[in-house]
C-alpha positions, 0 to 999 in steps of 0.5 A: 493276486490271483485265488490259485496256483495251479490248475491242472486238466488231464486230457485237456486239448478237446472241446471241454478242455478248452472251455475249462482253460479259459474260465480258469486262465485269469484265475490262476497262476497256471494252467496245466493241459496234459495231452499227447500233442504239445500246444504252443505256450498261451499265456499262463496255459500251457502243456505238458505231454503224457501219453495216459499210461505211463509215468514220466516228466508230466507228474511234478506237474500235479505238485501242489496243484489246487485241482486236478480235471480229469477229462480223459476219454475217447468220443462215445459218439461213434458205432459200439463195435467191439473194437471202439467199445474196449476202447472207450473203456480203455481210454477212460480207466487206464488214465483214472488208474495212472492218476490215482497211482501217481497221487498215492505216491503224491507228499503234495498231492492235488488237493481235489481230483475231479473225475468226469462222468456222465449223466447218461449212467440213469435209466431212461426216464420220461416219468421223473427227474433222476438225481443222486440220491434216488436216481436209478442207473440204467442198463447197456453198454453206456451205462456199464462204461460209467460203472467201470469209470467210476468204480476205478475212480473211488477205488483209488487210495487218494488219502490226502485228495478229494474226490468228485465224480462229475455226471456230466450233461450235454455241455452246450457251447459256441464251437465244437459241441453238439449245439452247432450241429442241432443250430445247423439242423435249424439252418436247413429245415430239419430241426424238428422233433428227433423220434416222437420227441418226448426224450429229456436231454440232460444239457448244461451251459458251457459257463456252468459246467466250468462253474462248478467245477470252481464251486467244488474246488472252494467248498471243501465239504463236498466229496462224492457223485454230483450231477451237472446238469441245468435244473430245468431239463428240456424235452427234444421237441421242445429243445428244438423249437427253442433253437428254431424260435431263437434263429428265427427258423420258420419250420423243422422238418421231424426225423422219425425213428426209423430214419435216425436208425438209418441216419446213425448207420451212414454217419457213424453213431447210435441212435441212443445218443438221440432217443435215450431219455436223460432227465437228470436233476443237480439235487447235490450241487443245487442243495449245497448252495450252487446257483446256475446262471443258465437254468432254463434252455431258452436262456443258454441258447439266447446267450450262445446265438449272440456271442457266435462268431 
């Protein structure tokens, strides 16, 4: 017999979606993708179609669900225009707005809601960890797109639903996730240090970020902001050589500043995606208990080069 019923991921046909239906695919009766493109049934995962704005037929879905993901949200890995910066935020708050209506009105509703955010929503930090209770939130549009998130997240009247806002680290992972971008850097000799290297990057094992989500679902404590990031933060240089030592790459040409400025024009992103300094620590999830199977980067990148396909 399997430990839930129902899962149910809102927004769920992208990359982390995908890892988060198959973690829980053999541990509940059902999983339930709310996306605007309908999937052919896969077993007990199947979907329902919404367009994230309006109610329809999607919402008896939610019934009776042991928790309800929230993913929700357009790519932020693009040039901050004024047209893609309204819709990042539009994208990410008119779903997190429809959700919590939709709840409120709920006589079952979704006994945990977990909305995801970002660890990105910290300054930049090079001097110490960042964590959720003493953590200092930075400044920029990244940042302000957090706030907004969140604020609409906690503001909605869920009197019978938990709720935990995500901080999310860069999810590391076999397909479509920024590992095989920086292994392709590896591949070609270009995996050196990004800028001068110094910058953390807050990460998380694919494995762990669905964990998590599973260890707050059985700990009905815990509410609030949690932090999902490995507890050992790597800076850039060194997450490169880890990936250049793991594939056996000889060397890694760096790519100074001023070339990932240029970089980021040509293929369409920012190029604080790369240099901002995200040093995040899971001090919530690490206190109540939470133990990562991935606590160090030579580990997640080991085990995500062996099982490659």
């Amino acid at each position: 017999m399997k430990p839930y019923k129902k899962i149910v991921l809102a927004g769920g046909n992208g990359y982390l979606g995908t890892v988060l239906a198959k973690y829980y695919r053999d541990l509940a009766n059902e999983v339930i993708i709310l996306a605007r493109k309908q999937k052919p049934v896969d077993g007990n995962v199947h979907t329902a179609l919404w367009d994230g704005e309006t109610e329809a037929g999607w919402t008896v879905h939610l019934a009776g669900a042991e928790m309800l993901i929230n993913l929700c949200g357009k790519n932020v890995n693009c040039r901050y225009t004024e047209k893609n910066k309204q819709e990042i935020v539009r994208s990410r708050v008119v779903p997190t707005q429809l959700l919590g209506r939709v709840i409120n009105k709920m006589t079952d509703p979704p006994k945990l809601w977990i909305n995801l955010s970002s660890a990105t929503i910290y300054r930049h930090a090079e001097d110490h960890p960042q964590d959720e209770e003493t953590g200092e939130i930075g400044y920029g549009f990244s940042i302000d797109v957090c706030n907004i998130w969140e604020k609409t997240f906690f503001e909605a009247d869920t009197p019978h639903t938990r709720k935990v806002a995500l901080r999310m680290g860069i999810v590391l992972g076999r397909s479509d996730s920024v590992f095989p971008r920086l292994l392709n850097l590896a591949r070609l000799g270009l995996g050196g240090q990004q800028g001068d290297g110094q910058q953390y990057m807050a990460w998380v094992h694919e494995h762990d970020a669905a964990r998590s989500t599973q260890w707050l679902l059985d700990h009905p404590e815990l509410q609030g902001v949690f932090n999902c990031t490995a507890p050992c933060g790597e800076k850039n240089a060194d997450m490169m050589r880890i990936i250049r030592e793991a594939y056996g790459a000889p060397f890694g040409l760096p790519a100074p500043q001023w070339l990932l400025g240029i970089g980021a024009a040509v293929i369409g992103t920012e190029t604080e995606l790369i240099l901002k300094s995200r040093w995040v620590m899971p001090k919530r999830l690490l206190d109540s208990g939470f133990k990562f199977q991935f606590e160090k980067a030579e580990y997640a990148v080991h085990d995500i080069l062996s099982i490659r396909e």
